[in-house]
C-alpha positions as CSV (number, residue, x, y, z in Angstrom):
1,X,0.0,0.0,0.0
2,X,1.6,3.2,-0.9
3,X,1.1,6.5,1.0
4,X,-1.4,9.6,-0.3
5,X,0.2,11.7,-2.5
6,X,1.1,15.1,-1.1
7,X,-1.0,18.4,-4.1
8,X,0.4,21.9,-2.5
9,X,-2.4,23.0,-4.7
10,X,-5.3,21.6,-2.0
11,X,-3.5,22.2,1.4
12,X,-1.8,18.7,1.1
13,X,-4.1,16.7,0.1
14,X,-4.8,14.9,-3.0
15,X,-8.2,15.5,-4.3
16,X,-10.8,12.6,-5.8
17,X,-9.4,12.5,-9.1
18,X,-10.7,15.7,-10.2
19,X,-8.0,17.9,-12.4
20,X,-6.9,20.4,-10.1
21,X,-8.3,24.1,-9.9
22,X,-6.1,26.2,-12.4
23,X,-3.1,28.3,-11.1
24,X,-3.6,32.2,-11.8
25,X,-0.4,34.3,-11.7
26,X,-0.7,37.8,-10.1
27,X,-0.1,39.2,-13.0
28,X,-3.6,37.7,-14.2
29,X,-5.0,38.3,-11.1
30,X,-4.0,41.9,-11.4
31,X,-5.3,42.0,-14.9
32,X,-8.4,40.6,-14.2
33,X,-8.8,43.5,-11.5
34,X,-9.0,46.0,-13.5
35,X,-10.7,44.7,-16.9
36,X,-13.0,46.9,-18.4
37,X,-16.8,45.6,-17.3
38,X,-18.6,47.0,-20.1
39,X,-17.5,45.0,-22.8
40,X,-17.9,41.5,-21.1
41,X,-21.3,42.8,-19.7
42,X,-22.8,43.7,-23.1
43,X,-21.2,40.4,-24.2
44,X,-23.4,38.8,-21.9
45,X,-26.5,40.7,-23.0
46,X,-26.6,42.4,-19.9
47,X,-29.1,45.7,-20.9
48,X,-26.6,49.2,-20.1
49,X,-28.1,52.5,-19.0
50,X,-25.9,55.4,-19.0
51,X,-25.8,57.7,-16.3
52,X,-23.9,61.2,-15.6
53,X,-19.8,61.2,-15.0
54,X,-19.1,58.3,-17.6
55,X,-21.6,55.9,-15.0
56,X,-23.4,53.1,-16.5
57,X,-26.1,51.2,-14.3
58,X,-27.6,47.4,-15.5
59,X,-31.2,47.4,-15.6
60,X,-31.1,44.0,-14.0
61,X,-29.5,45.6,-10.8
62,X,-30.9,49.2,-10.1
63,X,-28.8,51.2,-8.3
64,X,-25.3,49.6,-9.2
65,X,-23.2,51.6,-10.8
66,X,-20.1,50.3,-12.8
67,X,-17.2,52.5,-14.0
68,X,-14.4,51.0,-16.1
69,X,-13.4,48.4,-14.0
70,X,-15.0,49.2,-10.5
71,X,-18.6,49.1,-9.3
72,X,-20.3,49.7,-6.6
73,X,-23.8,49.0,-5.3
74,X,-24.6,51.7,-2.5
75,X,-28.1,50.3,-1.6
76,X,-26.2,46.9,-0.2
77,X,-23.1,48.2,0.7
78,X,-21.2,46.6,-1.8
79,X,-18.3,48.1,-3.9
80,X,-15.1,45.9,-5.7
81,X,-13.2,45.5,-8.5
82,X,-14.0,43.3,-11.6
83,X,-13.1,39.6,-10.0
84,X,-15.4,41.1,-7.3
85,X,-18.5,41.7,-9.5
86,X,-18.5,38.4,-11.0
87,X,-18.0,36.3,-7.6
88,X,-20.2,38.7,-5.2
89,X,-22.8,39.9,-8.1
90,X,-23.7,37.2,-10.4
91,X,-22.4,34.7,-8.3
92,X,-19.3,33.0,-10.2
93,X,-16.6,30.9,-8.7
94,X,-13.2,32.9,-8.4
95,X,-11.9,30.8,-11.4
96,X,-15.1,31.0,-13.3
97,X,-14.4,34.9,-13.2
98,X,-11.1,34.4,-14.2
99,X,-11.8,32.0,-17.1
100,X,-14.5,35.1,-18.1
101,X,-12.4,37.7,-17.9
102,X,-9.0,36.6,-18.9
103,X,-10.5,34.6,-22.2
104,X,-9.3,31.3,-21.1
């Protein structure tokens, strides 16, 4: 009988023969940050409503308010980067939002 195989990938552990969660650099991560939303949300047919200072709001989510890379959602408190939206707003897996907004 041989001994578990040590994956520094899962704390130790090897996992049930699943292919391990994919590796980001932070250089990715750091690109991901700061990826412009718009494009990827009109992608995803996500209807855009402009509003003043270069603003847009999604009519699916009134009152948050997306700029560039950043949002924020001021009725819940809510604010983050891109990574952020797609994990805490529609509800992605960190390497779900990766995949998304790195291409991959």
């Amino acid at each position: 009988m041989t001994a578990p195989r040590s994956n520094a990938l899962h704390g130790g552990r090897v996992t049930g023969g699943h292919a391990p969660a994919p590796r980001w650099s932070r250089e990715q991560i750091r690109a991901a940050r700061v990826a412009p939303l718009l494009p990827l949300l009109q992608k995803q047919g996500l209807q855009i409503i402009q509003r003043a200072a270069g603003n847009v709001e999604l009519a699916a989510y009134p009152g948050l308010l997306i700029k560039d890379s950043y949002w924020r959602w001021p009725q819940r408190n809510l604010a983050g980067n891109a990574i952020d939206f797609f994990v805490q707003v529609l509800g992605l897996s960190f390497h779900d939002a990766m995949r998304l907004l790195t291409g991959t």
